[in-house]
C-alpha positions in Angstrom: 20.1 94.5 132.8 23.2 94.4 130.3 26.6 92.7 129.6 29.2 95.8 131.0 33.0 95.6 129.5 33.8 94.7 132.8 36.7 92.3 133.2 35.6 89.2 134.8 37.4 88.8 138.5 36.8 85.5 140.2 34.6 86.3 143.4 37.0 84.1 145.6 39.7 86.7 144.9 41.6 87.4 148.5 40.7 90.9 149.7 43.0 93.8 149.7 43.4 96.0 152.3 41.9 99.0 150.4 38.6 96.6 149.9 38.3 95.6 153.4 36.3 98.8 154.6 34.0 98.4 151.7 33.2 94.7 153.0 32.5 95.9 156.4 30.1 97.8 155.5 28.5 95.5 153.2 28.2 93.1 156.1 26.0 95.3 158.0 23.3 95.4 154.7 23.5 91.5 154.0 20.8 90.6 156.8 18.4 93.8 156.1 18.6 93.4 152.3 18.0 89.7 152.2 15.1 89.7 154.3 14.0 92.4 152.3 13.9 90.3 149.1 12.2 87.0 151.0 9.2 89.8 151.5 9.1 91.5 148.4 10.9 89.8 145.3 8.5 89.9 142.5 6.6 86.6 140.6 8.5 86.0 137.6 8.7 83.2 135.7 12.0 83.0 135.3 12.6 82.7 139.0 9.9 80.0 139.0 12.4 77.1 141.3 11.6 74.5 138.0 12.8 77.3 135.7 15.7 76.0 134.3 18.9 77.3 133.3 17.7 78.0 129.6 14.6 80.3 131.4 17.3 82.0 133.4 19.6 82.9 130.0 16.8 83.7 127.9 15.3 86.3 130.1 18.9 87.7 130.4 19.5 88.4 127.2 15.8 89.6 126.6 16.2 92.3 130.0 19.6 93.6 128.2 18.2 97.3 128.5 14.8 96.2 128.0 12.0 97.0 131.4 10.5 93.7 132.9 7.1 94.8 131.8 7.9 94.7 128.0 9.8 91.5 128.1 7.3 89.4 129.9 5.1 88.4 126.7 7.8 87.8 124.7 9.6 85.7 127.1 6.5 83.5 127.7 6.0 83.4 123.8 9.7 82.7 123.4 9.2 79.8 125.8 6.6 78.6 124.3 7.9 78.3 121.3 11.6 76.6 121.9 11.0 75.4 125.3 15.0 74.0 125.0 18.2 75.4 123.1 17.4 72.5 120.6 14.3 73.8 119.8 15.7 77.3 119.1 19.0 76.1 117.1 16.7 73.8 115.1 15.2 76.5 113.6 16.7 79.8 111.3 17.9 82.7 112.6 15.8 84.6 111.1 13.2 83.2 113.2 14.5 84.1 116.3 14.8 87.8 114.8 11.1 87.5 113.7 9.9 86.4 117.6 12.1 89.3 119.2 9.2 91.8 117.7 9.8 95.1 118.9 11.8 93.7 121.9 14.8 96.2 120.2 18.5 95.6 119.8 17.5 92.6 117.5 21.1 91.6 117.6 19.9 89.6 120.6 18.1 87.8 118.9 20.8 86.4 116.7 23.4 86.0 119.3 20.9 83.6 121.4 20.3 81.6 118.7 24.1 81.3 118.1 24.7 80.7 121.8 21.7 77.6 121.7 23.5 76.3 119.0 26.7 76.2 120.3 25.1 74.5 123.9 23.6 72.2 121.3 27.4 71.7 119.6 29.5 71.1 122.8 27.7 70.9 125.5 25.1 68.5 124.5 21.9 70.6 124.3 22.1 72.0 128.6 23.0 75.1 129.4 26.4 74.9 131.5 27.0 75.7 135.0 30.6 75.9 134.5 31.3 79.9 134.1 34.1 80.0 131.8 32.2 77.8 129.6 28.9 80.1 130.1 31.8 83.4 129.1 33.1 81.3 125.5 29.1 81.5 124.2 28.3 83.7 121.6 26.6 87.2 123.0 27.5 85.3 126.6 29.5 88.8 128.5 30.7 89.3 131.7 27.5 90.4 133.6 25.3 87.7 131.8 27.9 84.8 132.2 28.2 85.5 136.2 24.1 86.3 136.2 23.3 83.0 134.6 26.1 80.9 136.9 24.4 83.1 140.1 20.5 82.6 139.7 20.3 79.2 137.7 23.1 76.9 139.6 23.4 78.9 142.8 26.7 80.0 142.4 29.2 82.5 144.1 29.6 85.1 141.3 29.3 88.8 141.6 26.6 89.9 139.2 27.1 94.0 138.4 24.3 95.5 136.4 23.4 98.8 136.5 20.9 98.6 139.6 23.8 97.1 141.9 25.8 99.6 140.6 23.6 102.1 142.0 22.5 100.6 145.1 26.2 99.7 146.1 27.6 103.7 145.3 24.3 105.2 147.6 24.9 102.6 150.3 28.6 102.1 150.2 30.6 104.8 148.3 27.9 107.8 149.2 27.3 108.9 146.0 24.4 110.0 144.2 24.9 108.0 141.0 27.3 105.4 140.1 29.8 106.5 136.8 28.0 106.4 133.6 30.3 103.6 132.6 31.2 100.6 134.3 34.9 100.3 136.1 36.6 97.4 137.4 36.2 99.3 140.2 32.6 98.4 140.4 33.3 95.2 140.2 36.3 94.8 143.0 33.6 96.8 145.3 30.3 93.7 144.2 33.4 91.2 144.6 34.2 92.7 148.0 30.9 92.6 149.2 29.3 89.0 148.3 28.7 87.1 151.3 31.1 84.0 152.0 28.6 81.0 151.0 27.7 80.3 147.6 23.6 80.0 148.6 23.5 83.2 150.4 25.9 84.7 148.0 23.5 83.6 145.1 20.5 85.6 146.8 22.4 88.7 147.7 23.0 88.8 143.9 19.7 88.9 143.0 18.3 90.3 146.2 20.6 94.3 145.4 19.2 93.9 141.8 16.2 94.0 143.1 16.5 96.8 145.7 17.7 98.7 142.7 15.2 98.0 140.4 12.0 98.9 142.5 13.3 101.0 146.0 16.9 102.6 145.1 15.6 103.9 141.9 17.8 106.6 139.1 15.5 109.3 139.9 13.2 109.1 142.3 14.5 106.9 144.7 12.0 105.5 147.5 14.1 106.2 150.7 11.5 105.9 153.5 10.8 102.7 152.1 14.5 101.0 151.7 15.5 98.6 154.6 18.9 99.7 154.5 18.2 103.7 154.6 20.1 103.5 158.8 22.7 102.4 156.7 23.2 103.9 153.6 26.3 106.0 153.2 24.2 108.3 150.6 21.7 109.6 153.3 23.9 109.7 156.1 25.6 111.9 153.8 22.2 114.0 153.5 21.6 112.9 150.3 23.3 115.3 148.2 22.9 115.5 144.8 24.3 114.0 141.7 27.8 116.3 140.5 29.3 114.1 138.1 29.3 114.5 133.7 25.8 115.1 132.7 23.8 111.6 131.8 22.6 112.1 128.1 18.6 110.3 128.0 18.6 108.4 125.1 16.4 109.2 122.0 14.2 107.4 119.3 12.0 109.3 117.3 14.1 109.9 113.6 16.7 107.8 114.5 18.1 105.1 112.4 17.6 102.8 114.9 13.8 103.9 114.7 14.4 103.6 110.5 15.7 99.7 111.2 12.8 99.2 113.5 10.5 99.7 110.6 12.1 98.2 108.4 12.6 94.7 110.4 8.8 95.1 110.7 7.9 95.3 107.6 10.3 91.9 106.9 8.7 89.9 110.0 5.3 90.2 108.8 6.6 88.6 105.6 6.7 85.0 105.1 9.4 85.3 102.3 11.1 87.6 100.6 9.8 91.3 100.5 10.8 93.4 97.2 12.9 96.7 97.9 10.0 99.0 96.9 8.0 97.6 99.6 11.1 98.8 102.0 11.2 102.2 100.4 7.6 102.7 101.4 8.3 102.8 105.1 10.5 105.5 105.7 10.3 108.6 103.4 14.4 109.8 103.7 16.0 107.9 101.3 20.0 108.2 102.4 19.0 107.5 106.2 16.4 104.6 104.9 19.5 102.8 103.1 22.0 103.2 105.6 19.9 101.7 108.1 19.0 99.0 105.5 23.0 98.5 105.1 23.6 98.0 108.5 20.8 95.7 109.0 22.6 93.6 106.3 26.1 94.2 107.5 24.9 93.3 111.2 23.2 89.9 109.2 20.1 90.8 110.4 18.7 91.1 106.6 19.7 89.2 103.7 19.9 90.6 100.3 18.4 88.1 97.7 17.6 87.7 94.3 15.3 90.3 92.1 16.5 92.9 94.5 14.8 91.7 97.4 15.5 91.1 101.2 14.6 88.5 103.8 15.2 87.4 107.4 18.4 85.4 107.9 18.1 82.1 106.9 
């Protein structure tokens, strides 16, 4: 799951005529898909009915390109720990960077503590169910406003990651793949095809994430097993394969993001400041090594201090 550029369109938008054949063929998968998810959504605890709006935004921002399996013991440490916003934007920054561990893309990290301070600041410690409030918090985009609006407070919102991406262009466009990127396209299409009540609505949401995550997989997609397969454009089509740009995998190993990884570990197991020769010792390439040390400090991740040491933001 991950914020998209998308541009946000209210789901109550009227539909066009060029949307309506898209909606009526989303009405045929609302039933099979729903009851689908009553049988098979997993046990998380975010989903937990006394979970809470915080739960629900916290596990957002953690699933941001992260699999549920990794996120799940940090989550339930994270909860642990700041059980409210309060609790979180009591303490430093840098603190929230130390509990994201090897989550990755610390910037999370910062940008949830930023976003629990401002629900502390103006909205009086309780996450808000109003979406263009949930849009103006810091690290708040598109897909996580409309995600948090949909599964916390029930509302009608079209929530576009890149499972429903993927389970909307089998089932409703035909093809293999969705676009690498996401279009305002992708959204008009998830606009078009939310059901008309807010409750339903709400579980559809969740209920194609769903599908996508653990039937209507990238590559190996469990057909015989999808309660929509009568249905879905794709295999009516016979299934044909992906023709579009080729989709790059993404790598690790010698990167700098692997370079900051190590070097945000060496600073979390620290309790203050750790000199710059204890820095240098973790990655042997010394131009890579300080870029990735510059960027850390430029994305106020690190803070340089005195004696020519670094620290976790305080």
């Amino acid at each position: 799951m991950s914020d998209s550029p998308l541009p946000h369109t209210p789901a109550r938008t009227p539909r066009s005529a060029s949307s309506a054949p898209a909606a009526r063929s989303a009405s045929a998968l609302h039933e099979p898909i729903l009851d689908w998810y009553a049988e098979n959504a997993r046990t998380l605890p975010w989903r937990e009915p006394d979970a809470g709006a915080w739960a629900v935004m916290v596990s957002e921002f953690m699933l941001q390109q992260t699999p549920v399996a990794r996120v799940l013991p940090a989550y339930e440490r994270w909860m642990q720990r700041w059980p409210k916003p309060a609790d979180l934007a009591a303490e430093a920054p840098g603190e929230a960077v130390r509990a994201w561990d090897r989550l990755g893309y610390p910037r999370r990290a910062l940008r949830l503590h930023a976003a629990a301070k401002a629900i502390v600041e103006e909205h009086g410690g309780v996450v808000p169910d109003d979406h263009a409030a949930l849009l103006a918090l810091p690290g708040v985009g598109t897909y996580t406003a409309a995600a948090i609006a949909s599964f916390a407070y029930g509302q009608r919102h079209a929530v576009v990651d890149t499972n429903v991406r993927r389970v909307f262009a089998r089932a409703i466009t035909g093809s293999a793949q969705p676009t690498i990127s996401p279009t305002a396209a992708d959204l008009r299409l998830a606009v078009s095809a939310l059901p008309a009540d807010e409750p339903t609505a709400a579980r559809w949401a969740i209920a194609t994430m769903e599908l996508g995550a653990l039937i209507c997989t990238a590559r190996t997609p469990r057909c015989a097993a999808c309660p929509i397969q009568s249905n879905c454009a794709w295999v009516l089509a016979g299934s044909p394969p992906y023709d579009g740009p080729p989709r790059k995998g993404q790598t690790y190993e010698g990167t700098d993001r692997q370079v900051r990884g190590r070097l945000l570990a060496v600073l979390r197991a620290a309790q203050g400041p750790v000199p710059k020769s204890e820095l240098d010792a973790c990655w042997p390439e010394q131009i890579q090594r300080e870029r990735a040390l510059d960027g850390l400090v430029a994305d106020g991740l690190v803070d340089p201090v005195a004696n020519n040491s670094y620290r976790l933001p305080a």
